[in-house]
N, C-alpha and C positions, 0 to 999 in steps of 0.2 A: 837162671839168669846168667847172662857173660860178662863178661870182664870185655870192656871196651878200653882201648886204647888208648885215649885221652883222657883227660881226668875230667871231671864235673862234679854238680853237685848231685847229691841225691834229691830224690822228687818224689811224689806218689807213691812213696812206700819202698823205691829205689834207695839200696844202698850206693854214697856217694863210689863213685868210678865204677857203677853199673850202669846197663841201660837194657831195655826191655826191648824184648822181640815180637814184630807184628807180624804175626802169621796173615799172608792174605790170600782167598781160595777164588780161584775163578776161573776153573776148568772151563766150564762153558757159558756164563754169564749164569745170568736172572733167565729161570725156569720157567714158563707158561704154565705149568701144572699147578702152580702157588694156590695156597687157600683162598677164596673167595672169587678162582676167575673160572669163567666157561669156557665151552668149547665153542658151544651154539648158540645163538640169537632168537628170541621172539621176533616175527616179524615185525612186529609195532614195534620193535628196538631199532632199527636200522639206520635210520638217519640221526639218532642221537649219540648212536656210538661212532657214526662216521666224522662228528661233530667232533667227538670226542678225539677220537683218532687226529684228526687238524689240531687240534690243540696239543697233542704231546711230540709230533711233529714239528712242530713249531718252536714249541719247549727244549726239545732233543737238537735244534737248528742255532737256538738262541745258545744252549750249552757249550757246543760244537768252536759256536762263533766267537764266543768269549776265549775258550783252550788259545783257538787258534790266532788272536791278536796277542794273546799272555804270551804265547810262544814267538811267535814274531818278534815283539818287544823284546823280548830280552835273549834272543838266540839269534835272529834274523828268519827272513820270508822262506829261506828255504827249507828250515825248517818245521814249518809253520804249515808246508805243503799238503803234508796227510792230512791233515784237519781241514785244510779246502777240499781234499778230493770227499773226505765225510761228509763235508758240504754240501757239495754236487749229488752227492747216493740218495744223503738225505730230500734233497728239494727235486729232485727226480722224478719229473711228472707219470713216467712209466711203470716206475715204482709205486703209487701214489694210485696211480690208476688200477694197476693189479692187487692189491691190496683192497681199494674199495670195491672191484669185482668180487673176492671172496667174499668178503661183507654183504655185500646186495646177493646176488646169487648164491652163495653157499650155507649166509645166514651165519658165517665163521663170525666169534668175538674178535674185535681189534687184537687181541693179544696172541689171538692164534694164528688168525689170517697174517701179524708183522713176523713170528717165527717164522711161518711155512713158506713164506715170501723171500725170505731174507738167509734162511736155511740152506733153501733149494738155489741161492746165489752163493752161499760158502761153499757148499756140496762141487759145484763148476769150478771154485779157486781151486782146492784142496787136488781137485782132480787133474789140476794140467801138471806139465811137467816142468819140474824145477822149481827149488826150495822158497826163492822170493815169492813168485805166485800162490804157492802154495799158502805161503803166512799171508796175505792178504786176507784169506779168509777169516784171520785172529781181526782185522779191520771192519769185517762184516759182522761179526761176533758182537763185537764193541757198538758199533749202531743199532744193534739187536737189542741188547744191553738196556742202553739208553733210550731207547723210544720204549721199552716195556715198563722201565722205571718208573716214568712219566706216566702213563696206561694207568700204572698201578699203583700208581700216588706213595709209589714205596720211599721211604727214606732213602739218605745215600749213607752207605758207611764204607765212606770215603778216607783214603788214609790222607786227603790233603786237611781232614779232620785232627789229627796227630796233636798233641798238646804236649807230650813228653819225647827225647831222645830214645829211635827205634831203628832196631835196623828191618828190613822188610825182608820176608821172605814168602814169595810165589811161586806159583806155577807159569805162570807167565803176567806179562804186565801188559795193558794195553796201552795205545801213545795216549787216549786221554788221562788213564792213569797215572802215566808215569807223567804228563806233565804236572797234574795236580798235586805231585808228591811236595810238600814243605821241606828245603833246603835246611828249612832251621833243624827241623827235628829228625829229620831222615839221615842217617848217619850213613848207610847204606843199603846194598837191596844186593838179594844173590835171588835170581829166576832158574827153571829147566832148562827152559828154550830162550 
């Protein structure tokens, strides 16, 4: 435990003018290998999963779209940008259509076909020159993230979840992350990059 700066009370087993540190891991988001998903499809699955796929699109569109008025609201529109441009990826008919190509054709599960999809568009950031383009790809990640979450009915353990004073430390944060972080309880945050 550290010794935080401020004084407070003690909480959850914190002794007072301590506070607790949230480790938070997310090299490369939410894994498609997870327990319970596939690689491949039954044929007679196809339209149900493409069903399915619309629906965490939508989920992952509606999430997106919340960040990015919270943001708005209380930072202004400029910053609120990236979450429109996630916007955009996201409801991206081109996108939307290569994805359900793997699906009807490849017989890929939605969770594969959204990696390989979305993958092979970080793989292009990563690769041009120059450091901003380059983190962009941390942007692709993060949509990746999010529509898999959805997919896979998984929980969120999300640190804008936080109940006690934490300070965070990551690997990297992504902007919906870092928007959702609690002011109350977020004392601080130190990342790699």
């Amino acid at each position: 435990m550290r010794r935080c700066r401020r004084s407070m009370r003690g909480r959850n087993g914190t002794p007072p003018g301590y506070c607790r540190i949230a480790r938070h891991s997310n090299r490369r988001g939410t894994r498609t290998r997870q327990r319970g998903t596939r690689r491949f499809l039954p044929r007679d699955a196809v339209e149900d999963e493409i069903e399915r796929l619309h629906g965490a699109l939508e989920a992952a569109a509606s999430e997106v779209e919340f960040n990015r008025q919270q943001v708005a609201d209380h930072l202004g529109e400029q910053y609120a940008a990236i979450f429109s441009a996630h916007l955009q990826m996201l409801r991206d008919r081109r996108l939307h259509e290569e994805i359900e190509e793997m699906i009807r054709e490849r017989h890929y599960s939605p969770e594969y076909a959204v990696s390989r999809a979305l993958r092979r568009y970080a793989k292009v950031f990563q690769s041009l020159e120059g450091q901003y383009m380059a983190e962009r790809a941390n942007d692709i990640f993060d949509i990746e993230k999010r529509i898999l979450r959805n997919l896979l009915g998984a929980s969120r353990e999300e640190l804008a979840q936080v109940t006690s004073p934490v300070l965070v430390l990551a690997h990297n944060l992504t902007p919906s992350e870092t928007a959702n972080l609690n002011p109350k309880f977020v004392l601080g945050m130190v990342t790699e990059r």
